[in-house]
C-alpha positions as CSV (number, residue, x, y, z in Angstrom):
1,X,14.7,0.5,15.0
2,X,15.0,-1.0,11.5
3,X,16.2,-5.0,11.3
4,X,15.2,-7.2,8.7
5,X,13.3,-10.3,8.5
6,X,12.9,-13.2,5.5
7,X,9.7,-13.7,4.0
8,X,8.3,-15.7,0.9
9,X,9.8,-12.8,-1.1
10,X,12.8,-12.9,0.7
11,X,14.9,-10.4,3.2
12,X,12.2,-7.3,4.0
13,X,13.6,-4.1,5.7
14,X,11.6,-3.8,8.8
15,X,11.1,0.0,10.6
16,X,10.1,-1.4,14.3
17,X,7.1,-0.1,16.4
18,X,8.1,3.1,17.8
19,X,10.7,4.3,15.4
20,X,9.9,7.7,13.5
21,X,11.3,8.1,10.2
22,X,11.3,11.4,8.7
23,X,12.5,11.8,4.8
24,X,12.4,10.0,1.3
25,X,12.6,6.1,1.3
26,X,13.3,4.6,-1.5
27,X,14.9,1.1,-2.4
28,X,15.2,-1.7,-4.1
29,X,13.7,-4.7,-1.9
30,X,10.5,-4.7,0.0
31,X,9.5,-3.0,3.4
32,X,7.3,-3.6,6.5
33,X,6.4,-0.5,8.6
34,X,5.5,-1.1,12.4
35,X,6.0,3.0,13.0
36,X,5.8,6.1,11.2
37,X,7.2,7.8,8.3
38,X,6.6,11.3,7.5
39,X,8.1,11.6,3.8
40,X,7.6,9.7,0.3
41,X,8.1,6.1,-0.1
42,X,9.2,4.7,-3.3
43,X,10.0,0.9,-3.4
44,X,10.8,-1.5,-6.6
45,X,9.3,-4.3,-3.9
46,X,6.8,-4.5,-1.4
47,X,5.2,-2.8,1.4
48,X,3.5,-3.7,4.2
49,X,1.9,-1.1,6.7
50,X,1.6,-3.1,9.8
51,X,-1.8,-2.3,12.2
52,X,-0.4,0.7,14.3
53,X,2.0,2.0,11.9
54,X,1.6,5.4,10.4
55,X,2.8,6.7,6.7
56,X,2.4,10.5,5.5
57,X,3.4,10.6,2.6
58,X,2.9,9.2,-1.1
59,X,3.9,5.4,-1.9
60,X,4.9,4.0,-4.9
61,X,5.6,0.3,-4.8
62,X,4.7,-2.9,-6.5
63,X,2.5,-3.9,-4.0
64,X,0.8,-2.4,-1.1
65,X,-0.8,-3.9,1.9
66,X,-2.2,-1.7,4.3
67,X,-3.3,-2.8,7.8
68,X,-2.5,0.7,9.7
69,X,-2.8,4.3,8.1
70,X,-1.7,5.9,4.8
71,X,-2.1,10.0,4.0
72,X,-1.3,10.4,0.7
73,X,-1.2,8.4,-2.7
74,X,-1.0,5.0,-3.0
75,X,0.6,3.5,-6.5
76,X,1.2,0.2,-7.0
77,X,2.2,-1.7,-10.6
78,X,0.6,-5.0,-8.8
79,X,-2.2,-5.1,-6.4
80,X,-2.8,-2.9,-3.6
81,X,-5.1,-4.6,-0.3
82,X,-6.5,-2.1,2.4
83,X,-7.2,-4.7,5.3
84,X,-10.4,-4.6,7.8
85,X,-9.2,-1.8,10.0
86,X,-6.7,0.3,7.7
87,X,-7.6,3.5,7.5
88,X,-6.5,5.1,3.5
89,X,-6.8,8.9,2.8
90,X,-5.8,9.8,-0.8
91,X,-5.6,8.4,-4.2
92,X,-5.3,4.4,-4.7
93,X,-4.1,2.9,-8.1
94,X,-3.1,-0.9,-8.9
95,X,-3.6,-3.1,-11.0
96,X,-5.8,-4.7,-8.4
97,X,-7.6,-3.6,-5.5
98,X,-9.0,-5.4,-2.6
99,X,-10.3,-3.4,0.2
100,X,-12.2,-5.4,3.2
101,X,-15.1,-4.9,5.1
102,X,-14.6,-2.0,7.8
103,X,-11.7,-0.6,6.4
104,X,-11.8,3.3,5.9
105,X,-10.9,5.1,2.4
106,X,-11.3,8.8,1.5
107,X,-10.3,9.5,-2.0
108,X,-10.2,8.4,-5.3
109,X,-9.9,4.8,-6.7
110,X,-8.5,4.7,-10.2
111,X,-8.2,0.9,-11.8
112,X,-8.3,-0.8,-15.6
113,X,-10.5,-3.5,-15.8
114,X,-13.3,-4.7,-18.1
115,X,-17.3,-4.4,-17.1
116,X,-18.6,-7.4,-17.7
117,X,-20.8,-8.1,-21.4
118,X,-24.0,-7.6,-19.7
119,X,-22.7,-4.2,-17.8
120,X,-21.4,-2.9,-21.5
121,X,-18.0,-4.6,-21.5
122,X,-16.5,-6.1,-24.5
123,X,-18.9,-8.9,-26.3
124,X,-21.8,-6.6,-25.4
125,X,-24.1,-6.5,-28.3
């Protein structure tokens, strides 16, 4: 079942625990999974993939944080976390990733950022 619920970012979309969504998604605000979607996501806001919920399928958002299960790409234009636990099989880009201890990713991690002077980064001499 999908409800809603307010957050620091305000309303989020919620699909409960033991819905199955099969399609596109796409909207403007942000969105919590507790179940599973077979089909692309694309958000202007925020996701969260609760531990538990399932998403096939290739997400674009401006932030993801994933606690469950993702198969496919992730894109984010902010930062993307994969959580102790999640389990991440595809491509990850953001401008910032975090991804804990004991969580599992097969793929391919693509982020800007600058090495450090001594690693070759800019001011290296």
């Amino acid at each position: 079942m999908a409800r809603t619920s307010s957050t620091s970012h305000g309303e989020t979309a919620v699909l409960g625990k033991g819905t199955n969504l099969r399609g596109r998604i796409a909207g403007e605000g942000d969105l919590r999974v507790e179940g599973t979607i077979s089909g692309d996501v694309a958000l202007k806001g925020h996701l969260t993939v609760d531990g538990g919920a399932e998403i096939t399928a290739d997400v674009q958002a401006r932030s993801v944080v994933v606690e469950g299960a993702i198969e496919g790409d992730i894109s984010a234009t902010e930062a993307v976390a994969i959580r102790a636990g999640a389990r991440v099989s595809g491509a990850i880009r953001g401008a910032s990733i975090s991804i804990e201890e004991g969580a599992t990713v097969n793929g391919r991690i693509d982020a800007d950022f600058e090495l450090p002077a001594e690693l070759g980064g800019k001011g290296a001499r």
